[in-house]
N, C-alpha and C positions, 0 to 999 in steps of 0.2 A: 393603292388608292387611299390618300388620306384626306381626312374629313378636315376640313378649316370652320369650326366653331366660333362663332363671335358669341366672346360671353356679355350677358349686361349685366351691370352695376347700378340693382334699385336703387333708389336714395331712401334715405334714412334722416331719421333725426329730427332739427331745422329745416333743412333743404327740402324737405319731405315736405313739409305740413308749408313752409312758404309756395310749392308748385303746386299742391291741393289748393289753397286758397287765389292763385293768379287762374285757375282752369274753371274757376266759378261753375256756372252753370251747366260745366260737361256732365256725361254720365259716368256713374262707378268706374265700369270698365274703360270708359275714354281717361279718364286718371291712373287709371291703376298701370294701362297702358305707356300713357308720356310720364310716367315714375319708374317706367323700368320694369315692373311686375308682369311680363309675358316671356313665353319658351315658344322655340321654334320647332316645332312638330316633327321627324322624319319626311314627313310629305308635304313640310312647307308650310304647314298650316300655323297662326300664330294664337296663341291660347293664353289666355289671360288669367295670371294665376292670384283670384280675389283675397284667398285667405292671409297669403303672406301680404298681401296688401294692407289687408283689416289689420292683420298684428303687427305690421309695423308704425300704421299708424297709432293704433292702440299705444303701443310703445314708445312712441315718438310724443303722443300727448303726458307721456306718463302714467299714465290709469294702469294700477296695481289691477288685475283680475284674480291672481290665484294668490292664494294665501301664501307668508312665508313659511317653508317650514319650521319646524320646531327643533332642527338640526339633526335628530335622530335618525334622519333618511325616510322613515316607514309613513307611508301614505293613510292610507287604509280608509275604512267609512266613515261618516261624521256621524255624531250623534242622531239619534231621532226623535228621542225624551217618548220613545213607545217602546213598551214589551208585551208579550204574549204569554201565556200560561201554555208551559209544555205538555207534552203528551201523557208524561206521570205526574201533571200534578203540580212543578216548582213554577216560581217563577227565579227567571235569572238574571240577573243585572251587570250589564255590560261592563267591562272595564274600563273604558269611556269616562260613565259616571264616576266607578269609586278613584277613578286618577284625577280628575275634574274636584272633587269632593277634599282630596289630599291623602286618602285613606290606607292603609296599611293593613295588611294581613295580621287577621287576628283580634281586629275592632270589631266592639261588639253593639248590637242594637237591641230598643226593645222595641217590639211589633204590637201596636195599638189597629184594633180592628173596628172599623166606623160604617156606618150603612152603606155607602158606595166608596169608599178607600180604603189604604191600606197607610197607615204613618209607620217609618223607623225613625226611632230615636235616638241617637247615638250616645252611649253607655261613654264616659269618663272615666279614669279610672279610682277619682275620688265616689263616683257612684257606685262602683263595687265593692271599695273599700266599706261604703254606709249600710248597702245590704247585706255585706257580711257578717256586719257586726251586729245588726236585726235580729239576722237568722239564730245569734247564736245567745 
């Protein structure tokens, strides 16, 4: 018993966006249908598949949606420019920020405490060179 599949070949591209524009006033699905973007069920049924529709129009307009990556591969979360005070007491600052920031392990800050903030300052290392020579 072998099965004879007819594959379709959605259009893409040009051809895409020129047969969305000649089908005017159809519906989603009646486009997405005479583009090609439907499977044929097991039981005959045919099922219009929207999403690869929407992205290859997407695609076919051009419109960037996701960000390039940054070539490192690693995805991860975006920033939120929020933290929380833990359970002992720190707060912690993402790595996000201090790679955002340019910062390196070992930069140091001073901590200015103001009615509802908190400011860090970022120490130079000509500014510890000056309070050292204060101190002494």
């Amino acid at each position: 018993m072998t099965k004879t599949k007819k594959k379709i070949d959605p259009l893409t591209g040009e051809t895409l966006i020129k047969k969305v524009k000649e089908l005017g006033n159809s519906s989603k699905e009646e486009k997405a249908r005479a583009c090609g973007y439907y499977t044929i069920t097991k039981n005959g049924v045919e099922r219009v598949n929207m999403m690869k529709f929407l992205n290859a129009l997407i695609d076919a307009e051009g419109i960037e949606l996701d960000s390039k990556s940054n070539g490192n591969g690693r995805g991860g979360r975006s920033a939120s420019y929020r933290i929380s005070v833990q359970s002992n007491g720190n707060l912690l600052i993402g790595s996000a920020y201090t790679k955002q920031m340019g910062l390196k392990s070992g930069d140091e800050f001073e901590i200015s405490l103001g009615r509802k903030h908190i400011h860090l300052k970022q120490l130079d290392a000509d500014d510890e060179v000056e309070s050292e020579a204060e101190a002494s």
